[in-house]
Rosetta silent file (secondary structure, phi, psi, omega in degrees, C-alpha in Angstrom):
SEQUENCE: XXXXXXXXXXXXXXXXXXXXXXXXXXXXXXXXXXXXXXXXXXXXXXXXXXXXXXXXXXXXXXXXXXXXXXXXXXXXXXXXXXXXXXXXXXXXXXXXXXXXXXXXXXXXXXXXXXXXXXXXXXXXXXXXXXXXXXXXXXXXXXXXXXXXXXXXXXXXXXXXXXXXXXXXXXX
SCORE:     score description
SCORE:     0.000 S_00000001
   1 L     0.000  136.667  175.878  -11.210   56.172   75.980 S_00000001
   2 L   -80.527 -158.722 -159.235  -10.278   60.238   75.885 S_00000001
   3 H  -100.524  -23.307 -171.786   -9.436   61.677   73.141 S_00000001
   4 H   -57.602  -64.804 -163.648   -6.058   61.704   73.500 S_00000001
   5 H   -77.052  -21.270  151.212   -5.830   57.850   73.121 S_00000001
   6 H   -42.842  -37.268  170.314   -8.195   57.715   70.457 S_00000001
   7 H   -59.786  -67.663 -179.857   -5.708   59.751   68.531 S_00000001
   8 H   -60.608  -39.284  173.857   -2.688   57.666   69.149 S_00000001
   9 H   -38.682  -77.811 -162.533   -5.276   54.449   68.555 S_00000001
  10 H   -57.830  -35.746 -165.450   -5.854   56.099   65.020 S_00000001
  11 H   -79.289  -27.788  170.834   -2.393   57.213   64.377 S_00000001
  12 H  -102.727   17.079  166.870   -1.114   53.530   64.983 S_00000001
  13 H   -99.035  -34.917  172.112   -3.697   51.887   62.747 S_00000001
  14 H   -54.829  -46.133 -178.118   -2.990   54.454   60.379 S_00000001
  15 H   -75.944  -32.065  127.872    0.999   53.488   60.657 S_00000001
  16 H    13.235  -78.809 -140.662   -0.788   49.671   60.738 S_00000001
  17 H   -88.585   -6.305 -177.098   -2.271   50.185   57.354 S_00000001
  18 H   -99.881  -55.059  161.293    0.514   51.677   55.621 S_00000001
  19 H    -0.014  -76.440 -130.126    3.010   48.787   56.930 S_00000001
  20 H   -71.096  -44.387 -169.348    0.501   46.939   56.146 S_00000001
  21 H   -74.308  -47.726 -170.797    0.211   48.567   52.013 S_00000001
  22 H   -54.754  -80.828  157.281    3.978   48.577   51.822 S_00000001
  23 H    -5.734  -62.091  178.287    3.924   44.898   52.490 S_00000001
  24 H   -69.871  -36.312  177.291    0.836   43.845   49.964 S_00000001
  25 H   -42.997  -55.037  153.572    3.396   46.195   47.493 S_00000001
  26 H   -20.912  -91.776  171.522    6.052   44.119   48.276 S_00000001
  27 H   -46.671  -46.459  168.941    4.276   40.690   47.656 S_00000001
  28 H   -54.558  -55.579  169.377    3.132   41.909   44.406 S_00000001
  29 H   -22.798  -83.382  179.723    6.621   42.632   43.462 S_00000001
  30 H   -36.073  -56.294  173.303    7.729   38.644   44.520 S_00000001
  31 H   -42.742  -60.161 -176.958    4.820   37.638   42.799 S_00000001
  32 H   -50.685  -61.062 -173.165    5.507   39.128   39.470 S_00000001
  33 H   -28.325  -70.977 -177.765    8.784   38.470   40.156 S_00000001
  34 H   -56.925  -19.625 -175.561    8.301   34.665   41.143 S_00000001
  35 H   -94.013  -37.227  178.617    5.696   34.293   38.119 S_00000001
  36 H   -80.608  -29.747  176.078    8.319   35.230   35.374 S_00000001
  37 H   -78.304   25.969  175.825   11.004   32.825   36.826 S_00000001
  38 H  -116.897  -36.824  165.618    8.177   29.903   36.532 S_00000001
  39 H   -67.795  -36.041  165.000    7.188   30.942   33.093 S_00000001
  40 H   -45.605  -47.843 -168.448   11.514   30.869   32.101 S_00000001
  41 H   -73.474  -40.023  173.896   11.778   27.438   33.839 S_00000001
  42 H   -56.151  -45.913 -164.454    8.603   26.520   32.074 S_00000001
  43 H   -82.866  -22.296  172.068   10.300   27.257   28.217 S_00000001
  44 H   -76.680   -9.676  165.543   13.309   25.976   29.472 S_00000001
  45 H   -92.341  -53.820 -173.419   11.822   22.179   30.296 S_00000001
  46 H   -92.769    9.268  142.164   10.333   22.370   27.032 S_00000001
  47 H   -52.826  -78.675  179.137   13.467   23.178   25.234 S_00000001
  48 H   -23.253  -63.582  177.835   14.734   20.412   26.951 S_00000001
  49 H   -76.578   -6.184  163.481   12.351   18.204   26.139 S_00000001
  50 H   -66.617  -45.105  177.665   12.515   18.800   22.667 S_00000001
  51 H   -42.375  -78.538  173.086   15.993   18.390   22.775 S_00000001
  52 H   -56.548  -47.567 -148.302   15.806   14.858   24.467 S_00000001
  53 H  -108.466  -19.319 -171.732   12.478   13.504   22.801 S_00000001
  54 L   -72.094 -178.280  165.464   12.444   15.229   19.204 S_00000001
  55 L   -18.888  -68.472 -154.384   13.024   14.157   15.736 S_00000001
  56 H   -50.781  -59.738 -162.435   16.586   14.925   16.261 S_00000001
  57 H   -61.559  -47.415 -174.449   17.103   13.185   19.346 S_00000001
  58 H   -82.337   32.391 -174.706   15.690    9.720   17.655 S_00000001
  59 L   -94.865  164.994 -179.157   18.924    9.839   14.573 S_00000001
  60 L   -94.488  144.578  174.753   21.097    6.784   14.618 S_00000001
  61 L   -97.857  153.550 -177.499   24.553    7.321   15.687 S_00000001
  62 L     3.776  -71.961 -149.282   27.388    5.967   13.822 S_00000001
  63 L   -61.666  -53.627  172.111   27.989    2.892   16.143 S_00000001
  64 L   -33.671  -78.312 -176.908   24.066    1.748   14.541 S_00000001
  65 H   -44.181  -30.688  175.366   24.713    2.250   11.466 S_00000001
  66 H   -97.317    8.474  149.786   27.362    0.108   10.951 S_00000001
  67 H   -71.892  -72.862 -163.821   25.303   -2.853   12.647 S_00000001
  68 H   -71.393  -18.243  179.063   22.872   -2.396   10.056 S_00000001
  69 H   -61.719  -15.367 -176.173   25.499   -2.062    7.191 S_00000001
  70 H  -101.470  -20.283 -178.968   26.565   -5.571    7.903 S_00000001
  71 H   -85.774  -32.897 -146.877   22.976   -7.043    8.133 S_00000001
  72 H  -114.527   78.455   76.439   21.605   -5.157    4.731 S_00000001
  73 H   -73.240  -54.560 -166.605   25.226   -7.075    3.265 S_00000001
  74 H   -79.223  -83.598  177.286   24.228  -10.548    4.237 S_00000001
  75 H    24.838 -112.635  167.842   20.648   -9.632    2.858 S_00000001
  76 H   -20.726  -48.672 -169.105   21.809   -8.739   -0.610 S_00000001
  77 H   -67.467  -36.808 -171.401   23.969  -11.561   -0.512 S_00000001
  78 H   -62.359  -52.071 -177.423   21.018  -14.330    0.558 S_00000001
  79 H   -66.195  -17.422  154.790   19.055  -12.428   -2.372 S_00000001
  80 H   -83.397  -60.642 -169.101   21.670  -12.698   -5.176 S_00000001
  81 H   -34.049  -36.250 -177.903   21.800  -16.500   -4.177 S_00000001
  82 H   -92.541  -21.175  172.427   18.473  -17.111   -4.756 S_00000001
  83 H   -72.975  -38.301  164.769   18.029  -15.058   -8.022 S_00000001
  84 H   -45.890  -42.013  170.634   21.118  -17.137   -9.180 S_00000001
  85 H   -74.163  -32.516 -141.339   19.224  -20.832   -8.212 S_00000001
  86 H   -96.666  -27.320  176.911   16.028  -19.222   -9.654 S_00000001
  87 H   -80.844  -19.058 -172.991   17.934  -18.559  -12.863 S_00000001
  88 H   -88.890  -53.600  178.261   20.054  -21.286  -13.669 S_00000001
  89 H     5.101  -95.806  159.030   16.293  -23.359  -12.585 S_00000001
  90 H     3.435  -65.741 -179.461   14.459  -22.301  -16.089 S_00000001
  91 H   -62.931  -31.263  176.229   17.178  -23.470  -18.004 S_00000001
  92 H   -69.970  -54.006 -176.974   17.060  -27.176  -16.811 S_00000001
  93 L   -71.886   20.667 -172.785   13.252  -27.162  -17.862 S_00000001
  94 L   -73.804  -23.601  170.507   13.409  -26.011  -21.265 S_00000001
  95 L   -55.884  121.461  169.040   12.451  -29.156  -22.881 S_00000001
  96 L   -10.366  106.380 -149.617    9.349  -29.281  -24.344 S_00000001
  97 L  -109.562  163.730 -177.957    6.471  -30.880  -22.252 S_00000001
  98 L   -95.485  149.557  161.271    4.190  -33.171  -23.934 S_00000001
  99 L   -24.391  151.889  170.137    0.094  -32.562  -24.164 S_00000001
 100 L   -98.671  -39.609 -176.444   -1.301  -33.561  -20.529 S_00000001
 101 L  -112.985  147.657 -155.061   -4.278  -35.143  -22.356 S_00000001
 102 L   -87.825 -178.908  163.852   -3.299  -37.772  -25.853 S_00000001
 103 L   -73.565  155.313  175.361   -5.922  -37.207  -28.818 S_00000001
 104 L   -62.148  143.439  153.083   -9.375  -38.938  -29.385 S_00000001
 105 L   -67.831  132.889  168.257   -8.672  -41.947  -31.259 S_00000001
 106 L   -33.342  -32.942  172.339   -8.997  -41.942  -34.579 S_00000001
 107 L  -114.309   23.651  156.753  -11.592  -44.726  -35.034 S_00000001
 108 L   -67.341  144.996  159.513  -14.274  -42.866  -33.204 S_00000001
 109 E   -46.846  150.370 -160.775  -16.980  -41.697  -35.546 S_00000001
 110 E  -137.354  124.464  146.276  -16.210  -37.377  -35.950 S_00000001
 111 L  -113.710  105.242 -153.766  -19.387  -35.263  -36.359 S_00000001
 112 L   -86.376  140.957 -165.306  -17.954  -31.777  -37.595 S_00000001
 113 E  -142.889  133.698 -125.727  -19.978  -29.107  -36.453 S_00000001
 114 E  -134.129   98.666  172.886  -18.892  -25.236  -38.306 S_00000001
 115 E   -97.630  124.040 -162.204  -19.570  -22.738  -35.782 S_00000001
 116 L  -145.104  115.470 -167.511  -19.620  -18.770  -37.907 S_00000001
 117 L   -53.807  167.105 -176.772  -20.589  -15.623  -36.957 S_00000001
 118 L   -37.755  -59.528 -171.592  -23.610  -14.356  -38.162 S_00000001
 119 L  -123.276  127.101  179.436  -22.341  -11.743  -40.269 S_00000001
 120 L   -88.856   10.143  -73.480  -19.202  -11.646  -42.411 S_00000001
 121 E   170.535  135.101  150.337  -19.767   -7.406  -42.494 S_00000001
 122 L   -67.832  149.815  139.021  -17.641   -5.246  -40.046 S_00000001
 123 L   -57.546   -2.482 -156.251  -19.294   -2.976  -37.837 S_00000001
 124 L  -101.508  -58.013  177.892  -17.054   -0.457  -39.687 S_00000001
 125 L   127.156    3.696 -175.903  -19.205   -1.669  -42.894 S_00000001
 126 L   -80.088  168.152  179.547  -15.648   -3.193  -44.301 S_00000001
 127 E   -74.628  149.682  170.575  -15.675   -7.464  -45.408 S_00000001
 128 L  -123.382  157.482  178.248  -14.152   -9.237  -43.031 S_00000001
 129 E   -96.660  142.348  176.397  -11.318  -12.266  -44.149 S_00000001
 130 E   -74.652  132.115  167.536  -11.431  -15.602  -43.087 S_00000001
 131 L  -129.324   19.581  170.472   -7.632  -16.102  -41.270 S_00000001
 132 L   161.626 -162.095 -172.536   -7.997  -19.387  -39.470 S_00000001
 133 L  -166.629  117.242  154.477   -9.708  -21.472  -37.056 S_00000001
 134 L   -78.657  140.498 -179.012   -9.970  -23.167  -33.650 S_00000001
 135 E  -119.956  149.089  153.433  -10.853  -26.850  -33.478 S_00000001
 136 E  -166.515  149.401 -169.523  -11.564  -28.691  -30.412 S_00000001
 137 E   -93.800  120.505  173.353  -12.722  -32.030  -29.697 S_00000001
 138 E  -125.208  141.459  164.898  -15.342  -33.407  -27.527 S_00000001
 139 E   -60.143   99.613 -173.795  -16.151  -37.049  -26.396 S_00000001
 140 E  -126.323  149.846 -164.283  -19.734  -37.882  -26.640 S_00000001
 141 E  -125.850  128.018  153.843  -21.194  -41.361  -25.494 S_00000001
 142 E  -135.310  143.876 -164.846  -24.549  -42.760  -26.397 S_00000001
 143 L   -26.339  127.877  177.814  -25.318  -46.034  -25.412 S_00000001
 144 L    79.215  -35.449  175.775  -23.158  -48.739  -26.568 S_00000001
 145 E  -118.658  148.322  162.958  -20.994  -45.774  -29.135 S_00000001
 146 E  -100.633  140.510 -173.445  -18.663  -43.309  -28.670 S_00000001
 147 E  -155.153  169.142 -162.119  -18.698  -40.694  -30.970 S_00000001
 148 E  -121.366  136.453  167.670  -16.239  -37.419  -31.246 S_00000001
 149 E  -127.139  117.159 -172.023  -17.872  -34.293  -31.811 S_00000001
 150 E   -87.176  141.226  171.343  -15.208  -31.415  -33.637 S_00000001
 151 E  -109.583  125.896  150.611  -15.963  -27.788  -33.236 S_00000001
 152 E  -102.065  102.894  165.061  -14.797  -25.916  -35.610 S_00000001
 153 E   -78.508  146.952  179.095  -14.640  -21.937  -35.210 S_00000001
 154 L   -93.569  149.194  154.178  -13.683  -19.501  -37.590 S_00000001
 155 E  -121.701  126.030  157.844  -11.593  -16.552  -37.046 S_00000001
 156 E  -105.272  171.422  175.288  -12.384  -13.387  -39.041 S_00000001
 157 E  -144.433  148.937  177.388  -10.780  -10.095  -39.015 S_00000001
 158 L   -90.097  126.560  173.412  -11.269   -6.671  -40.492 S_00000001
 159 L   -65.272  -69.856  151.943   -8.169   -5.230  -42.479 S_00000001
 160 L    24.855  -86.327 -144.039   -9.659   -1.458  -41.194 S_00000001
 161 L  -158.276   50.034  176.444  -10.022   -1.077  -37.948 S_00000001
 162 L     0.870   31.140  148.445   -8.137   -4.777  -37.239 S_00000001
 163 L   -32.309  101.210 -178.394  -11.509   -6.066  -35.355 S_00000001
 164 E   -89.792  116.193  170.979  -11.102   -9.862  -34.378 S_00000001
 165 E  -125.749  144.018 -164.630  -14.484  -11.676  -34.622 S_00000001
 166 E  -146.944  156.346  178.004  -15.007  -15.158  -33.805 S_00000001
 167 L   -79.594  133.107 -172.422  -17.981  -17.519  -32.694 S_00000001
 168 L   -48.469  174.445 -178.637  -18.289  -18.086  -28.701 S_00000001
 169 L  -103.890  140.111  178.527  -17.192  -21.641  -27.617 S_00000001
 170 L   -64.965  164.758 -176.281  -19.774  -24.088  -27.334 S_00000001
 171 L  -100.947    0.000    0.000  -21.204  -24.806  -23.945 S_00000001
């Protein structure tokens, strides 16, 4: 190649590369460009989907509400009915009920047996008063007799520091 054409060679790769810069200039633009409308479209689908899918979005409309207004009526109503049967109920049963088990007969032998705490003394250091007693009755069999054995417990109490003490129940 002379020199001549070497020249013009250089002079259109030179005119080439500058196209060629103008061009990559360009594309940057479009990028940038093209990259902010994909981040807008991105916050605008997740507006959106807040919109459709939030909190908001899941409220009852009217039309609902007054479907459940008639079921929370018959509710309430099934639920005063039954506190009404459960109340007048009670009242039918008021009578008295008799003992489930009758008393020992009378013409077993009774061995009374006086169960008493230890100490008539408070822990307080006050006396304590006798103010009653539990009884209870046991059956006891030895060959050929029957015989009744009565517990008796005491109950004391401290006027003080109103402390109930009593003897455990036999076993």
């Amino acid at each position: 190649m002379t020199p001549d054409q070497l020249r013009a060679f250089a002079a259109q790769l030179l005119s080439q590369v500058e196209t060629m810069g103008r061009t990559v200039e360009t594309m940057g633009k479009k990028i940038n460009r093209d990259q902010t409308v994909i981040e807008k479209l991105t916050h605008e689908i997740a507006q959106l989907k807040r919109l459709k899918f939030a909190k908001r979005s899941e409220q009852m409309n009217p039309e609902q509400a007054s479907l459940l207004d008639d079921l929370i009526d018959t509710d309430i109503a099934a639920i005063e009915a039954e506190l009404q049967a459960l109340q007048i109920a009670p009242a039918a049963t008021e009578k008295k009920q008799k003992p489930k088990r009758t008393a020992l007969p009378a013409e077993f032998p009774r061995t009374l047996i006086h169960h008493e705490p230890d100490n008539t003394h408070c822990p307080c250091g006050c006396a304590l008063k006798r103010i009653g007693e539990d009884v209870s009755e046991k059956l006891d069999y030895m060959p050929g007799v029957f015989t009744v054995e009565r517990h008796v417990r005491g109950k004391w109490v401290c006027d003080d520091c109103e402390t109930l003490i009593q003897a455990p129940v036999p076993q």
